[in-house]
N, C-alpha and C positions, 0 to 999 in steps of 0.2 A: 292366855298369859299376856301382861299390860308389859311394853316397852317403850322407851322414851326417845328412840332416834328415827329408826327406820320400818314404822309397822309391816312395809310389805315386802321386806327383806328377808328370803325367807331362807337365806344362808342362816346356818345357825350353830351355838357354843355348845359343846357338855362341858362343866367341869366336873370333874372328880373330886370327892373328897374321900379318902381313906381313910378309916380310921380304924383303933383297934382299945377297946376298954375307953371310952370317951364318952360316958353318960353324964357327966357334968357339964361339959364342952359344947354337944352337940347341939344342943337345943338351942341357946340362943345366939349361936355362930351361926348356923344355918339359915333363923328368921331374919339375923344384919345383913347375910348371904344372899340371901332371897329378895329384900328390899332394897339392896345396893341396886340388883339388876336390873329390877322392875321401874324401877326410879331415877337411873343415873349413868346406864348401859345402854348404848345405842342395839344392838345384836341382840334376837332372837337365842335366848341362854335357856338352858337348863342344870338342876343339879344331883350329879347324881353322889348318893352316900356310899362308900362301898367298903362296909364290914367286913371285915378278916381278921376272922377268927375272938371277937370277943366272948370275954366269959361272962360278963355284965349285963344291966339290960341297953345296950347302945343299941342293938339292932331295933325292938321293940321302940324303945323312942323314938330311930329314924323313920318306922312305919307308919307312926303316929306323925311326925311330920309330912311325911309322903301324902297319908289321908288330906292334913290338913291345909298344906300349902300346893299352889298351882308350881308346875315347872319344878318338882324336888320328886326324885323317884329312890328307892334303895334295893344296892343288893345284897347277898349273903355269900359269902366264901369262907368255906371251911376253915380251911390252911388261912396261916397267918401268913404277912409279905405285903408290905405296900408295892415291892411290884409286880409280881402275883396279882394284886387288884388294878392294879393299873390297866397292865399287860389285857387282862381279860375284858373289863368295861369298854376299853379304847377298840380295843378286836372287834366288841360287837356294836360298838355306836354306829348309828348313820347320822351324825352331824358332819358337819364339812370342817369344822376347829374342833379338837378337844385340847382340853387345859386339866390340871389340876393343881391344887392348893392343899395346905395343912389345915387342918381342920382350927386349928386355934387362929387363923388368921393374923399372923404377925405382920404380913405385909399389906401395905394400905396396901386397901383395894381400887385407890385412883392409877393403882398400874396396871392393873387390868385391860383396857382398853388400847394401851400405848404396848401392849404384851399380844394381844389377835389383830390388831389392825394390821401388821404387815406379813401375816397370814394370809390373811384374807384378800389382801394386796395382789399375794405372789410374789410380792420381793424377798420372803423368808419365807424357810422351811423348817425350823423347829425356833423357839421363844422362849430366853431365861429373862428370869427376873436375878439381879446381881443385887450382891450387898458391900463388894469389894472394890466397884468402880469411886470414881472422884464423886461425884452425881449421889450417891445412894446416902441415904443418910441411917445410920445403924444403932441402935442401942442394947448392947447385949456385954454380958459379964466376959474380962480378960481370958479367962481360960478358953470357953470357945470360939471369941476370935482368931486368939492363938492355934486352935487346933484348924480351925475353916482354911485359914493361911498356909499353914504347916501342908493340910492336905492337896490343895490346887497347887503350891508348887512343887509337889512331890507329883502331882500330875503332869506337871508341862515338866520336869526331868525327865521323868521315865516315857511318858505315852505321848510328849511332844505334840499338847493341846495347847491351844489360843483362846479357849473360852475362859471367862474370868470365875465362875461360880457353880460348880459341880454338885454343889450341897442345898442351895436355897430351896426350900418347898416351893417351886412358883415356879410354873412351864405348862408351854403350850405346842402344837405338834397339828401341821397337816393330815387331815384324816387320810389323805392320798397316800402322803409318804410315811404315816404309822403303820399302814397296813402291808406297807413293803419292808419297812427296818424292825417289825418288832419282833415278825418268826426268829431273829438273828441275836437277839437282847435273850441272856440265858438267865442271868442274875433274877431272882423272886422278892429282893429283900431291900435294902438298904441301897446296894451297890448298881440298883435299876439306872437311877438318873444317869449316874456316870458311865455305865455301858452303852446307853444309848444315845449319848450327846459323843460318846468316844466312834460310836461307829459313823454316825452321824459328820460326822469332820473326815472319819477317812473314804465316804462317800460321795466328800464333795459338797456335800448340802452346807446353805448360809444356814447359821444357828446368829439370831437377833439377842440382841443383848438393851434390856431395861435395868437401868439405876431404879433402884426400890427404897421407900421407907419402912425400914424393919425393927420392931419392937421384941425383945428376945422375952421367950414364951421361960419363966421362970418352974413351969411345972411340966419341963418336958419329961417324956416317957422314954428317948433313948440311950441306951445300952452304951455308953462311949466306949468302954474296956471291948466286948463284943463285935460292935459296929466297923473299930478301926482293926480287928482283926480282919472280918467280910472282907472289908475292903481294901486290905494290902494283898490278901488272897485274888481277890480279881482283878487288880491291877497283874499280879502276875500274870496271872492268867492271858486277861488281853493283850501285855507286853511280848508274850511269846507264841502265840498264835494268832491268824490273819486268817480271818472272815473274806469268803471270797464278794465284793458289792462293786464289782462292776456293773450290775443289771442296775442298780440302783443310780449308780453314778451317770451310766448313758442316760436314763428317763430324767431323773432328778440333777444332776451333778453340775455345781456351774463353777464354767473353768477359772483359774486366775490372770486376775488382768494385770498382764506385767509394765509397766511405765516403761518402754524402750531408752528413755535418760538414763534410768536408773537400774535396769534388769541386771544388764551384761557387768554392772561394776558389784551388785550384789551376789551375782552369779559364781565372780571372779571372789571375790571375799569368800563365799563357803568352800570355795574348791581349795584357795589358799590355805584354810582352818583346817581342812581334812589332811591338805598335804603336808602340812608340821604335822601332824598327829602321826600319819603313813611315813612319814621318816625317821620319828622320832622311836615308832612299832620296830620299824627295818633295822635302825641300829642296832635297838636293844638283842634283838633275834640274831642279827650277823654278830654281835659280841658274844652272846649266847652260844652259835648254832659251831662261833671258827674254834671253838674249846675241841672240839672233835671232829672237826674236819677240812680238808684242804680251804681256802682264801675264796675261789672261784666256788666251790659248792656250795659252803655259806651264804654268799652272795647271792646264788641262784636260789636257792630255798627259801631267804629273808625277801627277796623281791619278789618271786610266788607268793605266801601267805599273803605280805602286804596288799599285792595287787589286787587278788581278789577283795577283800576288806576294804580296800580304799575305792572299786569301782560297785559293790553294796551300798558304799555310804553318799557317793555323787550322785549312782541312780535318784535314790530318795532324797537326798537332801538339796543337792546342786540343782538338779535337771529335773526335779521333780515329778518323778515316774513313780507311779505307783501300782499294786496287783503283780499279779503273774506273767502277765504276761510279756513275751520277748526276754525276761529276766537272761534266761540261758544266753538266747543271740546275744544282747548286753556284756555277758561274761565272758563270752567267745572274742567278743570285739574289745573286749579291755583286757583279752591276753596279748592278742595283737601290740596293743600299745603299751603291756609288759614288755612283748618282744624286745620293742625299739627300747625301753628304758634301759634294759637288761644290757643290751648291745651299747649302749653308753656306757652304761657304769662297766663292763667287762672289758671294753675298751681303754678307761680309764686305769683299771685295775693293773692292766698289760702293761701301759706304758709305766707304771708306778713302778713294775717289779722291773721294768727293762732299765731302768733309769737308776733302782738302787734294788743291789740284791735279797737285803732283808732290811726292808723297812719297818721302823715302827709300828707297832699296831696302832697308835696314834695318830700315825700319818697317815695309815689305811685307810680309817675309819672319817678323816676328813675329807680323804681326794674321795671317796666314794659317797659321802653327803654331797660332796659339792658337786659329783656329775647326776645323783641322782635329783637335786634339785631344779636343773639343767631339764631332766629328763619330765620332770614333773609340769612343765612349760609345754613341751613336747604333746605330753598327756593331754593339759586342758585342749589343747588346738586340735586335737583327735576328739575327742569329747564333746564337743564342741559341735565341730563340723562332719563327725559320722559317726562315734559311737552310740550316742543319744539321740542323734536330730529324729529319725520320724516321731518320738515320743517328748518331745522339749514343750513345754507348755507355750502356747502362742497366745495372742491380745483373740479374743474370740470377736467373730464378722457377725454374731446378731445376738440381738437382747431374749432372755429371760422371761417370757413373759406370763403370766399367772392363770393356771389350766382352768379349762372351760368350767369345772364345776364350783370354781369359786368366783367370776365374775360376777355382778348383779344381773339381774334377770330384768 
């Protein structure tokens, strides 16, 4: 196989191309496919077709190209699923990159390159190609833009991602770390990219982001009605269960580098956001809770709920702790500093009633926002300095650097 950068580099790409009923398509996508790499690809590439489940002759033609082009191989899978097909070729490649693409190639393939170079690097651990960034340049009919948009930020509400582009056919993936995240990737179908770029984030792993030029393939074959069922089903899915990928995260996972200027005042910003929400939870509850029952036991029960809820929501989002573990000690140590809240605002409470026999509920309901606000001060400087500290993300003391099987030789 003739390549044009590195002849004796003998790291090397698979891409994937999956397809399903694409006998029109596949033949001369694959020979542009084939001639890009040989011609204009620094890396040692190959390509593999991977049929699933055609009723067509797509597989036969890809045979026929297998015979007749160097570096294109095909396989056959029953079951229909691009990730099903994915899932299985990547499982068994021994290249050091693999990538895949849509078989219609809407996206230049001059991003290719700018997509495994920092792979191959080590500076990334999986590679989108984006069609959403400033950089990309996009040509595709209103409707599916609207829907591509509609969907990534229905992603970063619910599953609180940072990647720009969950949908683009174009990604690439360490062969090191496919072979550890993909047993964990359940999804066969549509829903693959985004399960695996979702577990991928809460592993820790850098996911590389390329602006792409994308041509919107007017004869596409998917299911949109179908599709965006899948995949509000798997979003559920992932939103309420956790994949345990600590093993992944100690081998793979690199930590965040916090800007010590700027940490502690971003820090303080999320803990503030959560603490209007946890007081805003607590009124409503002690409004709720004093309908039936004494001033003090409302008070205690609306500052239980809260507490727990408000120290779930700092672990992860404040202090940024993630997985299993300590969760409990965490919880144990943010009753503690319920304690203290509680004993402000009951304190508060006392002198209210000592001062006026039947107060307002009105006036309750202030003196007790304003000691538990008090109290919420209290909380960060516990949080702070012992609730969270052994698990607080710190500036990490050494670099990253790219495993032995992908350096050049």
């Amino acid at each position: 196989m003739q390549t044009s950068g590195h002849p004796s580099d003998s790291r090397r790409v698979e891409i994937v191309v999956p397809v399903k009923n694409e006998e029109h398509d596949l033949g001369p996508n694959i020979r542009r496919l084939r001639e890009f790499l040989d011609t204009a690809f620094p890396y040692p590439a190959e390509v593999c077709i991977a049929d699933n489940g055609s009723t067509d002759a797509t597989y036969e033609i890809g045979a026929l190209l297998a015979a007749e082009l160097p570096g294109v191989r095909v396989v056959r899978i029953d079951q229909s699923g691009r990730g099903r097909a994915l899932k299985q070729v990547w499982s068994e490649s021994t290249a050091d990159v693999l990538a895949y693409m849509d078989v219609d190639l809407s996206t230049n393939l001059n991003a290719l390159l700018p997509l495994v170079a920092p792979l191959f690097a080590g500076h990334s651990d999986v590679a989108i190609g984006t069609r959403l960034s400033n950089g990309s340049r996009v040509v595709r009919r209103p409707k599916r833009e609207f829907i591509s948009r509609s969907y990534n930020l229905l992603l970063r509400a619910t599953l609180s991602t940072h990647f720009s582009d969950a949908q683009c056919g174009f990604k690439a993936i360490r062969a090191d770390v496919a072979r550890e995240l993909l047993p964990y990737v359940e999804d066969t179908s549509w829903f693959f990219d985004t399960e695996l770029l979702v577990l991928a984030e809460r592993a820790g792993l850098r996911i590389h982001e390329v602006p792409v030029d994308w041509v919107d393939d007017l004869d596409s074959r998917v299911a949109i009605a179908k599709t965006v069922g899948e995949d509000l089903r798997g979003i559920a899915r992932l939103a309420r269960t956790r994949v345990d990928l600590e093993a992944i995260r100690t081998t793979y996972g690199r930590p965040r580098v916090l800007d010590p200027r700027t940490a502690l005042a971003a820090r303080v910003l999320r803990f503030c956001g959560i603490g209007v929400l946890s007081t805003l939870a607590y009124a409503l509850l002690y409004l709720v809770l004093r309908q039936g029952m004494p001033a003090q036991v409302a008070n205690l029960l609306a500052l239980l709920i809260t507490a727990v809820g408000n120290t779930a929501l700092n672990r992860r989002i404040t202090f940024g702790v993630r997985g299993v573990e300590g969760r409990w000690r965490h919880q144990l140590r943010g009753l503690v500093t319920f304690a203290i809240g509680w004993s402000l605002t009951a304190c508060a409470l006392w002198l209210l009633h000592t001062a006026v026999a039947v107060p307002h509920q009105a006036v309750e309901v202030t003196v007790l926002t304003l000691a538990n606000l008090a109290a919420t001060v209290v909380r960060f400087s516990l949080f702070q300095a012992w609730v969270f500290d052994d698990d607080a993300p710190t500036v990490p003391a050494i670099q990253h650097s790219a495993p032995s099987s992908l350096r050049s030789s």
